[in-house]
Structures are given as structure tokens and as C-alpha cells.
Legacy VTK file of the C-alpha trace (Angstrom):
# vtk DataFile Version 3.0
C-alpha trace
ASCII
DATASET POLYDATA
POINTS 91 float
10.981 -9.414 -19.117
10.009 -7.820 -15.968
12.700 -5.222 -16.807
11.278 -4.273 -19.528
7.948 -3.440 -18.390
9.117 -1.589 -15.651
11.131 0.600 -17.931
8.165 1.258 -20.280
5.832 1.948 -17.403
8.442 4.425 -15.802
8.875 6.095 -19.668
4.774 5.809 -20.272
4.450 7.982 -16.993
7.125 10.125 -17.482
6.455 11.200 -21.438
2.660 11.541 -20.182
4.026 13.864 -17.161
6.140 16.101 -19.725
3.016 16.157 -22.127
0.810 17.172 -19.610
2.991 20.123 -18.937
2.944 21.941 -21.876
-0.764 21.822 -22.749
-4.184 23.176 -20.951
-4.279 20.186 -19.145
-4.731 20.703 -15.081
-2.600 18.990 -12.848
-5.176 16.889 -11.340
-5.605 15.609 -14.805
-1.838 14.713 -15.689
-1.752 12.720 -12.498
-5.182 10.831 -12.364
-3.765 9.354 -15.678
-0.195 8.945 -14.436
-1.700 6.786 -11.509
-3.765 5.291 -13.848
-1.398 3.696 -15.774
0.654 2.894 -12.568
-2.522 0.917 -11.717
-2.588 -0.674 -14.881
1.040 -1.585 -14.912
0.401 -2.969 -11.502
-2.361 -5.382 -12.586
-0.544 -6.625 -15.684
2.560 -7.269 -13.336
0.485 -9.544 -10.802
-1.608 -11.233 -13.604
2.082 -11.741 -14.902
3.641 -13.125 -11.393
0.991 -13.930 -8.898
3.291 -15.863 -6.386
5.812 -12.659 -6.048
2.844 -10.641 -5.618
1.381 -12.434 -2.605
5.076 -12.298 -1.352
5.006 -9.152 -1.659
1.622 -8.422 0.139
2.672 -10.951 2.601
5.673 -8.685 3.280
3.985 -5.674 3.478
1.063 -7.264 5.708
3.926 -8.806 8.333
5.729 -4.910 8.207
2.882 -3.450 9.301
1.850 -6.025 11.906
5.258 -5.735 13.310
4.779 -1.700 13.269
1.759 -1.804 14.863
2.336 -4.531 17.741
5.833 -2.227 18.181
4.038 0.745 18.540
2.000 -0.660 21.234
4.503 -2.203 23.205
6.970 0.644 23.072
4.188 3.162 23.589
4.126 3.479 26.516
0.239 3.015 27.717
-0.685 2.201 30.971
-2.522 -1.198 31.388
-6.047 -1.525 31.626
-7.470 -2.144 35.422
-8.909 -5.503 36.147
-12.873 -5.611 35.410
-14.341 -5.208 39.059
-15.576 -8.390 39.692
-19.397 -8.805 40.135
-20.757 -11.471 43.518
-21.007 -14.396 42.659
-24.258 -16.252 42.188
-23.783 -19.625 43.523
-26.381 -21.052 45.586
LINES 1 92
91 0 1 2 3 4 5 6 7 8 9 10 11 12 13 14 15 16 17 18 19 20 21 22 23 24 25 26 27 28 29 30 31 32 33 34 35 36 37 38 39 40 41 42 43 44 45 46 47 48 49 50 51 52 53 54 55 56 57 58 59 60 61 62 63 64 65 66 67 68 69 70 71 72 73 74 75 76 77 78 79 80 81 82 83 84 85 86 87 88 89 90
């Protein structure tokens, strides 16, 4: 079933792509409603599967953690200098 709306979704935003095209119709216009119904499409599919969609945001959130801690390691940066240490108080 999951098919099937993806295939309708991709002809929905096609078909309102190649209307937009012929007509007076900017295209800022055409593609606030093409996202639109990409948005909607994405809602219905997560109301439809909520467990593959945390998956998936899972995923995503783990890719870019990776990305990030990569890019830090590999960057090159030099370390931060110890904090000079203030006297101590100790009586």
C-alpha cells in the first residue's frame, strides 16, 4: 500500500508541476504547492507507519551525529590550553 501512495504523491506533484507550467502561475507558486503536498504526503505516511518513521529519524539523527563528531575529530583543531589554575584557598 505504501507503493501506491508513493506513486500518487510522485504523479500529484508531477501533473501539478506540468500544470503550473503552462498557465500565469509564478514559479514560487507551482512549488510552494508541490512542497505542500510533499508535506502532506509526508504526514499521512507517518500517521500511516509511525515505528518506520522514528527509524527513520533515528537514522538520520545517528548520520548526522556521526558527521559531526567526524568532522571534529578529523578537523584538525588544535586543543584547547588547560584553564590557568587560580591559588588555592585553603587555610
Amino acid at each position: 500500500m505504501a507503493d501506491t501512495n508513493n506513486n500518487s504523491t510522485n504523479d500529484n506533484a508531477t501533473n501539478n508541476a506540468s500544470q503550473g507550467s503552462g498557465s500565469d502561475k509564478s514559479f514560487i507558486a507551482t512549488a510552494q504547492e508541490v512542497l505542500g503536498d510533499a508535506v502532506d504526503a509526508t504526514v499521512q505516511a507517518v500517521k500511516e507507519h509511525p515505528v518506520a518513521a522514528a527509524a527513520v529519524a533515528a537514522g538520520a539523527a545517528a548520520a548526522v551525529g556521526g558527521a559531526v563528531y567526524a568532522a571534529t575529530q578529523l578537523g584538525g583543531a588544535e586543543k584547547a590550553s588547560p584553564a590557568a589554575k587560580s591559588p588555592s584557598t585553603k587555610k
